[in-house]
C-alpha positions, 0 to 999 in steps of 0.5 A: 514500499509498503511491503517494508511493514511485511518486515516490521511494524516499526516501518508503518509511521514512516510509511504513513508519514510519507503518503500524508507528505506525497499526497499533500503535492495531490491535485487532489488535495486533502482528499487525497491526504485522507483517502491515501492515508488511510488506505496506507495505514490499513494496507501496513497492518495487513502487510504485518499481519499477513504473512503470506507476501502474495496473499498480502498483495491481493489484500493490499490491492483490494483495500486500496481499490475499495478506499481508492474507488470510493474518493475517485467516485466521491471527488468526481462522481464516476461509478464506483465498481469500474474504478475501484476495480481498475485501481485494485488491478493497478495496485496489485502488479505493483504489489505483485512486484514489490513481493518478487522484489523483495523476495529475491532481496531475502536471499542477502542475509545482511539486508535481511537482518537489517529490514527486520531488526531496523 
């Protein structure tokens, strides 16, 4: 979903409004609701900025590994490196994905105009 901000900026409160609403359902908690949050709103405004939508993924993943790794190693005191390592490779074919995806959606020039003008 993040890959929505990619398209328009107008998408990242909605965006962030859902992780903190997804993650307050977390067995992690609150935890989860600040770890998640601000690993969405700092991988949104890279998708913004970055216009390249491969380069994104792999910075989307990394954020998300860094900041992801960091509450795993905070919350259950398993080592960083590992984790963050794993959730940045998980992250990124799910980002890797979302990119073909959305891709091939450009070619649907009604859809198109609709993600960028929303």
């Amino acid at each position: 979903m993040v890959f929505l901000a990619f398209y328009n900026k107008k998408y990242i409160p909605g965006l962030v409004i859902g992780c903190i609403i997804a993650n307050l359902f977390s067995p992690m908690g609150l935890l989860d609701v600040i770890f998640g949050t601000t690993s969405t709103i700092i991988v949104c405004i890279a998708m913004y900025i970055i216009k390249n939508r491969y380069l994104a993924a792999v910075i989307g993943a990394m954020i998300t590994g860094l900041i992801v790794g960091g509450e795993l190693w905070y919350a259950y005191q398993i080592p960083y490196l590992i984790n963050a390592l794993y959730v940045a490779i998980g992250e990124l074919i799910v980002l890797i994905i979302g990119a073909l995806v959305f891709k091939a959606i450009e070619h649907n020039e009604y859809f198109i105009n609709i993600l960028k003008t929303s």
